[in-house]
N, C-alpha and C positions, 0 to 999 in steps of 0.2 A: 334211429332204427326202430323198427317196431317189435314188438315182442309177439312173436308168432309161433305156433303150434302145425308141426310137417306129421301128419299121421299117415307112417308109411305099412300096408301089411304086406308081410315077404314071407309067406311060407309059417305064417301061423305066429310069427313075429311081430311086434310093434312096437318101435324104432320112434319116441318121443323127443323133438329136438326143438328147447326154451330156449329163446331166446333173451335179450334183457328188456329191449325198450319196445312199444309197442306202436305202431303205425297202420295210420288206414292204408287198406288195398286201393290199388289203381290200374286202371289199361296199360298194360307198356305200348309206349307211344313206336309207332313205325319210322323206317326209314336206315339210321347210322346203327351200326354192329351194339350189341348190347355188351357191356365191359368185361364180363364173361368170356365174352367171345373175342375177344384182342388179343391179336397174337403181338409180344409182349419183347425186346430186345430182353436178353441177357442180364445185361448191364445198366441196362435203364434205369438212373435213379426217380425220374418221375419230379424235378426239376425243373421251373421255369427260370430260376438263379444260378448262376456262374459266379467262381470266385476266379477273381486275377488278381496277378503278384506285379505291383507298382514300385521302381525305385527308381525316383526324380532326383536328380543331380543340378546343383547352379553355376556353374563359371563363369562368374561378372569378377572383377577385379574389385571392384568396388561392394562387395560383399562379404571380406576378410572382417571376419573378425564380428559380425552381424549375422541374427539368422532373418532369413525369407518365410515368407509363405506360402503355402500352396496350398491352391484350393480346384476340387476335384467337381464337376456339372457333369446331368448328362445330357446337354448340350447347352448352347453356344446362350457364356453369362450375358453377351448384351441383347440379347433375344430372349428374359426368360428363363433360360438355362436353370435346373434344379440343383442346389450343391447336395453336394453326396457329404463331400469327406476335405479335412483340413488337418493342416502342419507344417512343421519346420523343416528347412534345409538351411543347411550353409557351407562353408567351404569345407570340401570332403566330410561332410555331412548328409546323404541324400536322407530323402525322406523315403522311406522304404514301410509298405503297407500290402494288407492284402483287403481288397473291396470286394462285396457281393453285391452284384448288379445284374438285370434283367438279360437273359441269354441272348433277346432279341434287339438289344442296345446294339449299333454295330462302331460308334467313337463315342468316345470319351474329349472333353473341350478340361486343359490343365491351366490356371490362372499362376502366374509368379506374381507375388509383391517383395518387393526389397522395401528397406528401413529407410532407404538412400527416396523413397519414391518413385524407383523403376516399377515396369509394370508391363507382363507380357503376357499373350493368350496363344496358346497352341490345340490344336488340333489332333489327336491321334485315333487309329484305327487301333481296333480292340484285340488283341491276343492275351494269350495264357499269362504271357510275363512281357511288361510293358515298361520299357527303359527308355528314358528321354532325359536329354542335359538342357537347361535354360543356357543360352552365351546371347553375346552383345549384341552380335550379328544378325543373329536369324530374325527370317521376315516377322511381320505383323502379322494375325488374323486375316487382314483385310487384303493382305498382299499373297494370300496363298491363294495360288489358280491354277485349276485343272482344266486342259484343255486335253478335250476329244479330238488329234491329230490326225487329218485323210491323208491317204496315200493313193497311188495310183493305180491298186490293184483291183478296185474297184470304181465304177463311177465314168468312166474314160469311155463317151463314144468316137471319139479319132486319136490314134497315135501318133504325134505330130514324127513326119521322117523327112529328109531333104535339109534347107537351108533358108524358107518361109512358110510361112502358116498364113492362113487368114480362114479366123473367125465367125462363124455364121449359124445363123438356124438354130440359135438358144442352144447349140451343142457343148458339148467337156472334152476340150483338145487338151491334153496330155503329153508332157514331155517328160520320157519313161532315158533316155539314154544324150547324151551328149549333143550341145546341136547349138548351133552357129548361127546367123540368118538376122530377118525382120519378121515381126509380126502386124498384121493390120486385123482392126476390128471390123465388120460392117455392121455395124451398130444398128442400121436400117435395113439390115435383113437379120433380125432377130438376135443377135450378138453373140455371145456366149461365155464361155470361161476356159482361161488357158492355165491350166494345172500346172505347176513344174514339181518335177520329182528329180533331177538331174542336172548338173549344169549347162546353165544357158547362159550362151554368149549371145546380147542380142544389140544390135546397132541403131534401132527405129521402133516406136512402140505407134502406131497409127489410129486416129478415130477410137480410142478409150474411151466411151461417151453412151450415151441412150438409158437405156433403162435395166437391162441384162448383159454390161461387159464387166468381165470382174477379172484380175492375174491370182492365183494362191499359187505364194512358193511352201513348200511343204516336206514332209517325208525324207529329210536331209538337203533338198535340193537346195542350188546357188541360182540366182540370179545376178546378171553385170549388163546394165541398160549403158549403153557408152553415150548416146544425144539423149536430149531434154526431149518430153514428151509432155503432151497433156491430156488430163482426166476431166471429162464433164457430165452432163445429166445426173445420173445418179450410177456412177460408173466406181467399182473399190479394186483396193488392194489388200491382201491379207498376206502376211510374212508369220508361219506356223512357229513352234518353238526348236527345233531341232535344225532350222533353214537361215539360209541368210539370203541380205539382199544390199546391192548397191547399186543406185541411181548416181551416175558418178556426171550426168550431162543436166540432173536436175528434174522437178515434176514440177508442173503447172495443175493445182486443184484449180478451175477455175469456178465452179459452182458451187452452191453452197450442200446439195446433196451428194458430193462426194465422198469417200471416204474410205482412209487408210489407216490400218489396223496390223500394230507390229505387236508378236510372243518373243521374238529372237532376241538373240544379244547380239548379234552382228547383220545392224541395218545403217546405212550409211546413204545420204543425199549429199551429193557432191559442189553442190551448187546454194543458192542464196534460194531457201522457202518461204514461199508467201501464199498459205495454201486457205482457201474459202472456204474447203469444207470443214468433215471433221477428220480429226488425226486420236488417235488411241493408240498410245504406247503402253506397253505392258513388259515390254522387254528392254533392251539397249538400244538406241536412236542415237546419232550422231550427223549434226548439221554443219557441214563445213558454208562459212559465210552465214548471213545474218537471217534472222525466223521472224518473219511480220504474219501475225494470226489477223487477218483481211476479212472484211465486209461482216459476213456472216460467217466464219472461221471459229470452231472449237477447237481448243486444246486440250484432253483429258489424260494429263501425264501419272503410272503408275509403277513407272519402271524409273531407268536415264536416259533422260536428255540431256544432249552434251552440244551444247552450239559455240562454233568458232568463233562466231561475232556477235550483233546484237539485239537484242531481241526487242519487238515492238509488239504489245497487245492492243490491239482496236476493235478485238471482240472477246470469248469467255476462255478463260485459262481455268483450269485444276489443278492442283498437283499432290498428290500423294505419294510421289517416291519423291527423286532427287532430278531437278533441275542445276544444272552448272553455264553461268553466261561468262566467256570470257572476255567482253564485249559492257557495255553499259546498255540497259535495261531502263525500256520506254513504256508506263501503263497508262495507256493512252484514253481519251476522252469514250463514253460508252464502253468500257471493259470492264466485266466485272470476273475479278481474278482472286483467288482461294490458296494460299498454300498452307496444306497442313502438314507439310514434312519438311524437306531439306531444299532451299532456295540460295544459290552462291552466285552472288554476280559483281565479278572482277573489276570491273570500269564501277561506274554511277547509276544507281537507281532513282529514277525521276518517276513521282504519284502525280499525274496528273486528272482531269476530271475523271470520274468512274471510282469505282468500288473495290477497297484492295483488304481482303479481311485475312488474318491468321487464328489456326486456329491448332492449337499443341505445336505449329510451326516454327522453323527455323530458318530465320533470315541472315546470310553474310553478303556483305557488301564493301567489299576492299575500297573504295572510296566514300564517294559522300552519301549520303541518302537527300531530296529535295522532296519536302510534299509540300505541292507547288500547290494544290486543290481535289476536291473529291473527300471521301470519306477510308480512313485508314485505321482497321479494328484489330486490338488484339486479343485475343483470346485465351484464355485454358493452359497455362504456363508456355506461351510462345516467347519465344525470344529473337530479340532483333541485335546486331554486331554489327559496328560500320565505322570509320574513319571519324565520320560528321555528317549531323543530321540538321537540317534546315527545317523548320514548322513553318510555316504559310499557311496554312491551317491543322484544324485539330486532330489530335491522335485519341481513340477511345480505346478504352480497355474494358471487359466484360469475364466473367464468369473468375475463376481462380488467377491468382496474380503472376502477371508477366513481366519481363525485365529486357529493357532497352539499354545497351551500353555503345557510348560513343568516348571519341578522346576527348572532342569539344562538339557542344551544337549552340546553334540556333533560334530561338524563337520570335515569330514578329507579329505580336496581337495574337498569337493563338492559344489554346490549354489542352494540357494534357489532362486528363478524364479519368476516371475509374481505376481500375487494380494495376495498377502499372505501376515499378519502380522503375525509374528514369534515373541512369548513373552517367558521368561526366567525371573525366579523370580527377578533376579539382572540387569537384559538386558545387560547380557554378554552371549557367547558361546565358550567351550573350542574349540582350533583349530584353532578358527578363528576369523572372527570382522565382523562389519558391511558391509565389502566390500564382504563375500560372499550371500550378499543377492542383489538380479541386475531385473531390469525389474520391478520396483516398490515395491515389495518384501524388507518388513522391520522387523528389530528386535528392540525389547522396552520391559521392563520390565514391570512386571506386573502392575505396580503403572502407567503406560503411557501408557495401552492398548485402543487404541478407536476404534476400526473397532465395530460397533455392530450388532449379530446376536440375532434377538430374540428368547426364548423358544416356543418349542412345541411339541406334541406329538414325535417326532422323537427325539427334540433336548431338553433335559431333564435343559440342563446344562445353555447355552446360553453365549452370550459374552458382556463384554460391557453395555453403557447405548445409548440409542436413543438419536438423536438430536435433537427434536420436531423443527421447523420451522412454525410459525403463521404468515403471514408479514401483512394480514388484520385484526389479532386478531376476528377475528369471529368462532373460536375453533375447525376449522378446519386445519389441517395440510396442508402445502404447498403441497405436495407430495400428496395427497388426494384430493386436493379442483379443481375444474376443473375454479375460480378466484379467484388465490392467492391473488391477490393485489385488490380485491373490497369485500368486508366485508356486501356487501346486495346481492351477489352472490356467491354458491357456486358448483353446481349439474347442469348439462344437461341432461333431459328427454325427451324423444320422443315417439311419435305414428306413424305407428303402428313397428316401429322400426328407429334407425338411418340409414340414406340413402335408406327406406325404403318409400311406398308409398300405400296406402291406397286409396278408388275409390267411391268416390256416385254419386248414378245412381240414374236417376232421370225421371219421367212421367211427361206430364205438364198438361194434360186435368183436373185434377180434379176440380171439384167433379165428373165429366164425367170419364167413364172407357178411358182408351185410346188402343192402338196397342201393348203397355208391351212389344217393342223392349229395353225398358229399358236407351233408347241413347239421350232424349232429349236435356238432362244436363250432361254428364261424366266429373267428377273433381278428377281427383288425387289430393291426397292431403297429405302434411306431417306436423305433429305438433312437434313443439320443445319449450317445455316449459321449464324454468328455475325456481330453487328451492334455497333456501338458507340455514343455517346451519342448520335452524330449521324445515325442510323440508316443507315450506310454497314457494306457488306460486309466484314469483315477475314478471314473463315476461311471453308472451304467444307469439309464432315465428312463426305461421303456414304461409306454402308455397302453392299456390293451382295452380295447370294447365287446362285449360279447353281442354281435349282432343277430345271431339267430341258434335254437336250438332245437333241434328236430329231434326230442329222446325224452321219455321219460324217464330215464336212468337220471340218477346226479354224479354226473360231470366234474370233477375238476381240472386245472392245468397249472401246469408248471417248465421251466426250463432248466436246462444243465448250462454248465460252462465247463466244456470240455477236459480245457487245458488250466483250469485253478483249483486249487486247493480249496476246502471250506475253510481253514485259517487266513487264509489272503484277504478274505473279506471281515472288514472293517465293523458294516454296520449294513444290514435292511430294512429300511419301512415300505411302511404300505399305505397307501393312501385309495378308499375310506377305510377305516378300521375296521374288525369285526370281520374280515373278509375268508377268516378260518374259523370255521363254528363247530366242525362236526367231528374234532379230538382223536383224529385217527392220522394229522402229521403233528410232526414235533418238533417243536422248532429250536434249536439252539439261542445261545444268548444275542448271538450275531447277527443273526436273521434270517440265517439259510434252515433248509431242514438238518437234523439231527442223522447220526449215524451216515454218512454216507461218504463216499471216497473222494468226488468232485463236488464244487459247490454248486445246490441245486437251491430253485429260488419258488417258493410254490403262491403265485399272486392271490390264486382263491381254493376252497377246497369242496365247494359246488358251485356250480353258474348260477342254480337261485338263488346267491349270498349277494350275486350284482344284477340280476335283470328283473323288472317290475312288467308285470303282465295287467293287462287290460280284464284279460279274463280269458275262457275257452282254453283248450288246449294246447301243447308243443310252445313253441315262441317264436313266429316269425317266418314260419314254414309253409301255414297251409291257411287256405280261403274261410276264415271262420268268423271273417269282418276284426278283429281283432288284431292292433298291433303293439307291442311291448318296447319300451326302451331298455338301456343298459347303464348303469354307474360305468364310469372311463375308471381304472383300475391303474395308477400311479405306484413307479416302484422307484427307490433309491436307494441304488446299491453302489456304496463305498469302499473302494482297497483300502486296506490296513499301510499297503504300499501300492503305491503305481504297477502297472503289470505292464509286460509287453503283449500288442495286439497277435502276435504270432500264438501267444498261449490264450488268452480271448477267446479268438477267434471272430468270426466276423459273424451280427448279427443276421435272423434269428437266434443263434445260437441253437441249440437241441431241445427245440420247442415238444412238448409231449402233453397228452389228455392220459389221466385217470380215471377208470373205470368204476361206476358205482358206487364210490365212497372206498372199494377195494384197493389197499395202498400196491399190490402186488401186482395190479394190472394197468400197465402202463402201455400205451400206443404213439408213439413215436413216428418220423417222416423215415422212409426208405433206407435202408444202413445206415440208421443213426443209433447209438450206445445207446440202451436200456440204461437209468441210474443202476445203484449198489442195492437198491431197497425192490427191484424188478423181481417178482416170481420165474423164477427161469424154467419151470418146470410148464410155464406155457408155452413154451418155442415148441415148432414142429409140430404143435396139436392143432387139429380141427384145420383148418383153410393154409394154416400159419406153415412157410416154409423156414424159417428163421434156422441160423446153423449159426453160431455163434464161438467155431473153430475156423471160420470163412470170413466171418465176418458180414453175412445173411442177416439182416434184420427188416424182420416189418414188411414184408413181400409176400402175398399168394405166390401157391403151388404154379399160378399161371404169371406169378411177376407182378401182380396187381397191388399196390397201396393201400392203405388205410388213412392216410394223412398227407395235404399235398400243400404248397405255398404259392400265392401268386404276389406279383411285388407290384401289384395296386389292388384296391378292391375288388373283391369276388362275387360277382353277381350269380348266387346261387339258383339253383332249380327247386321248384314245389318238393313238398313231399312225396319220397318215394317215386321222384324223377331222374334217373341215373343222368346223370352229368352230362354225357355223352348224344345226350336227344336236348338237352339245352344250348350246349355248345361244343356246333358240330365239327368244331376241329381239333375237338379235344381226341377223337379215336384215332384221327390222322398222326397228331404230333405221337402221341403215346407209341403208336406203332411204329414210326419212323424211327425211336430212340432221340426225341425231343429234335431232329434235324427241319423237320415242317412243322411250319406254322408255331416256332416258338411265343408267338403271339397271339394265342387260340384264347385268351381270357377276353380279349377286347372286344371292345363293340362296334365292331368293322363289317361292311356291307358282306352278308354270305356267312359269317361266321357264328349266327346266332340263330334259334326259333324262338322269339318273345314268348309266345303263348307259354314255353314249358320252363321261363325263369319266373324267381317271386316275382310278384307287385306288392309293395306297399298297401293297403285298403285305404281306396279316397285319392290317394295317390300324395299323402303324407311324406 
């Protein structure tokens, strides 16, 4: 703020009002309402963070007696994903937390690890109080799909009525009620799309072909095709989620740009497929008779396929959900076929030429396995079960170790390769001995199998037992615990992310309105707390930088912690030393300051004790070719005992600027507690509406702040540029009661004026 002189004459009067810090004048710049002028919610805390209340529950069976852990992104960990926050659950154990997180985040992505080596990623949509149980069952990440489902209520140029249809003129024929008949396409007069929203009984499906004939069953509707029919050009089929469909006479894909694409759990082909196009299951498929994927034939399986008989690939297979063959199972020459989840096939599995890799997959094969030739990889703790396995050539293994068990196999000239334990009931194999297994790659009978994979959803079966590793006995697993060897540490937590950096901005005038450049104070700042098995607070790490100060007043800051005691703490340092110079806080033996009710933790007791100037004025504010750096300002603050995060609280914590070396003048973010050592006899005076029987703090008479948080970096405005002419949607959210534009900080098209934020000079 600048220190300015208002000489008002009223009637013979003169009305002298000092300010503390002093600032060049400037134009106020046109355009957004100036913050004066904001009309202002009630209730508005002037918040770009929300707190939500988390409690994660586990039900695995295989989790008694172990804890898990959970680890909190905001968003998706194989993407990137930033972790927020970590800990423990175990049985009737949840992990129960409260996180502050950006109001404009709309999920949260929750990681489970078990001891056993399970491992699940969930998705949730953000509310107040957020409850989710890990179990066995539930899908995968990659298996959760939202589909946007049409209905009939729009979209529909013909309502099909009568007892046949025929298709034409790139039209949307819709079956809206009950209906019986045949349909024909005329594919060569522009074809179209037959919607069904009701059931349809239909006897003949005619000329499904050209470039623009498509069936979507949809919107609850049934489909029952009684004769075989066939699909060509680039002609599909779409079965919605809420719909079913049965082909009970059979579909001929005959071309390779065909394509059928099921959500449902009740789709059913009645007949033996042999489809050229593609097929995309996402839901329940059922092939009665045998599934040959022909010519040019995709299979992209993400759901169940359930086929009667047996199955033959001569072109590309996927499979991410559950394939079941009750049939024996042909991978035929040019196929190149993937399973990375659940593969069960009743009869015999024959590899023949072409490419058959696994990868975290599970393969059962109630008879024998033959790799007769081609290439057969396993991958990333896949697992293969089968009667008897024949080698005719080789089995490779890649990335973490997989396990193949059989009663007896095989071998003739060929090796098993790389991370693979290969078990045989007797841990022998005809043909050959332990010398064709090379590159790690072991054989052991069953009674000496140790590789273990745990059960789950994909892998029904599992291998082995875990080798729990505790070396701090705090019941945390080595592999899980982020201090294996310290037993009052277990978990790293941070705000507002790791290597992440969060920003309060700070006014100094109060109880006086100031200039609302927002820059007197700018502290980035990162909190790393640490947690223990019991997910209680043991260490608080925060990092602060003073990036800018627009005042010549001297400044200090400090934080409360609400809900502790100043005996609960253990010990604080400060890292650089020296960082209180000017003998007006006093610090106990502990590390907090002296005299006060909660423990308060004060990192410096001016901002020139940490920032080195260049030279010229303010630091970081204004155009004077000069730019200053900051010492990063290291704190460690220890419990005497662990505390619980509910008394904590969640960082910031009660972040506040002192005024002028004045210990009595503290400015603090919107309703937040003044410490014990605050002059109360500034509330209410000058700008200040503070009532502190309400529970009023730190508010203009118009609702306005003095101290605001952004949970990334805050790209501040020049000197004596209100906030509000730099970042124009800062006057919008404010007035909405933070509903718009929760994300008025970012540097998103529209939302900025460059011209009235710093630059760096040089562009440093």
């Amino acid at each position: 703020m600048t220190i300015y002189k208002r000489l008002i004459l009223l009637t013979g009067i003169i009305l002298v009002s000092l300010t503390s810090c002093h600032k060049n004048s400037s134009d106020t710049p046109t355009g957004p309402k100036q913050m004066k002028d904001l009309i202002i919610p009630p209730s508005f805390n002037w918040e770009s963070t929300h707190q939500v209340s988390l409690t994660l529950a586990v039900d695995l069976p295989g989790s008694i007696g172990l804890l898990s852990r959970i680890n909190i992104y905001d968003g998706n960990p194989l993407e990137n994903g930033i972790v927020l926050l970590n800990g423990s659950a175990g049985y009737n154990f949840p992990f129960t937390s409260d996180l502050r997180i950006p109001t404009a985040l709309k999920q949260l992505y929750l990681e489970l690890k078990t001891a056993d080596g399970f491992s699940r990623i969930a998705v949730v949509n953000i509310t107040s109080d957020i409850q989710y149980t890990f179990t066995l069952n539930q899908n995968s990440l990659k298996e959760i799909i939202t589909i946007g489902e049409p209905d009939c209520s729009s979209g529909c140029d013909v309502t099909v009525t009568g007892n046949s249809v025929t298709v034409k003129n790139g039209k949307t024929y819709c079956i809206t009620s009950a209906f019986t008949g045949t349909v024909n396409f005329e594919f060569w007069n522009g074809g179209g799309t037959l919607k069904i929203c009701s059931n349809a009984n239909i006897s003949s499906i005619n000329s499904l072909g050209g470039t623009n004939c498509s069936i979507v069953v949809t919107a609850g509707g049934t489909l029952n095709v009684t004769n075989s029919f066939s699909m060509d050009g680039n002609s599909a089929i779409t079965v919605y989620p809420t719909a079913n469909a049965h082909f009970n006479g059979g579909i001929n894909m005959n071309q390779s740009g065909t394509h059928l694409t099921n959500y449902s759990s009740g789709m059913t082909i009645g007949q033996a497929f042999s489809p050229n196009g593609t097929v995309l299951n996402y839901g329940t498929l059922g092939v009665t008779g045998d599934y040959n994927i022909n010519g040019n034939g995709i299979l992209n399986n993400q759901g169940t396929l359930n086929i009667s008989g047996s199955l033959q690939t001569n072109h590309d297979m996927t499979n991410t959900g559950t394939i079941e063959v009750q049939g024996s199972a042909n991978l035929n020459s040019s196929s190149i076929v993937e399973n990375d989840c659940k593969f069960i096939v009743h009869g015999s599995l024959n590899v023949n030429p072409g490419t058959f890799t696994m990868n975290n997959g599970y393969l059962k094969v109630y008879l024998g396995i033959n790799l007769n030739s081609g290439v057969f990889k396993l991958m990333n703790q896949s697992q293969v079960s089968a009667q008897t396995m024949t080698l005719n050539s080789s089995l490779q293994g890649t990335g973490s170790r997989s396990t193949v068990k059989t009663t007896t196999s095989t071998i003739n000239g060929a090796q098993v390769t790389g991370p693979i334990e290969f078990a045989t009931q007797n841990g022998t194999i005809s043909n050959g001995s332990a010398a064709n297994f090379v590159n790690g790659a072991t054989l052991v009978s069953w009674a000496n199998m140790n590789n273990y994979i745990p059960t789950s959803t994909c892998n029904p079966e599992g291998s082995g037992m875990p080798v729990v590793t505790d070396t701090d006995g705090d019941g945390v697993p080595d592999t899980l615990d982020d201090y294996p060897n310290d037993a009052t540490r277990a978990y790293n937590n941070y705000f507002p992310g790791k290597n992440q950096f969060a920003t309060l901005a700070f006014e100094d005038l109060w109880p006086s309105m100031g200039d609302y450049d927002m820059n007197d104070l700018v502290l980035d700042c990162n909190y790393w707390y640490i947690t223990n098995a019991q997910n209680k607070v043991v260490d608080i790490k925060p990092k602060f930088y003073a990036r800018a100060a627009g005042a010549t007043l001297q400044n200090a800051f400090g934080f409360q912690l609400d809900g502790v005691l100043p005996a609960a703490v253990q010990s604080v340092q400060i890292a650089p030393a020296n960082t209180l110079r000017y003998n007006y806080i006093t610090v106990a033996a502990n590390g907090v300051e002296a005299n006060q009710a909660k423990a308060v933790i004060i990192p410096f007791d001016n901002y020139e004790n940490v920032i080195h100037r260049a030279g010229g004025s303010m630091y970081n504010t204004i155009n004077n070719g000069y730019y200053g750096l900051s010492d990063t300002v290291f704190i460690n603050l220890h419990f005497a005992t662990p505390q619980t995060q509910s008394d904590v609280g969640t960082p910031p914590y009660n972040p506040f600027l002192i005024r002028g070396l004045n210990r009595g003048i503290e400015i603090h973010m919107p309703d937040h507690l003044p410490t014990s050592l605050a002059d109360p006899t500034y509330f209410g005076t000058g700008d200040d509406s503070s009532d502190p029987a309400t529970g009023r703090y730190y508010k203009s008479q118009t609702g306005l702040p003095w101290g605001i948080i952004t949970p990334q970096k805050f790209d501040y405005t020049w000197e004596t540029v209100e906030v509000v002419f730099g970042h124009l949607k800062f006057g919008t959210w404010a007035e909405s009661g933070g509903v718009q534009y929760p994300d008025w900080y970012k540097n998103l098209s529209g939302y900025r004026d460059p011209s009235q934020i710093y630059t760096i000079p040089g562009g440093k």
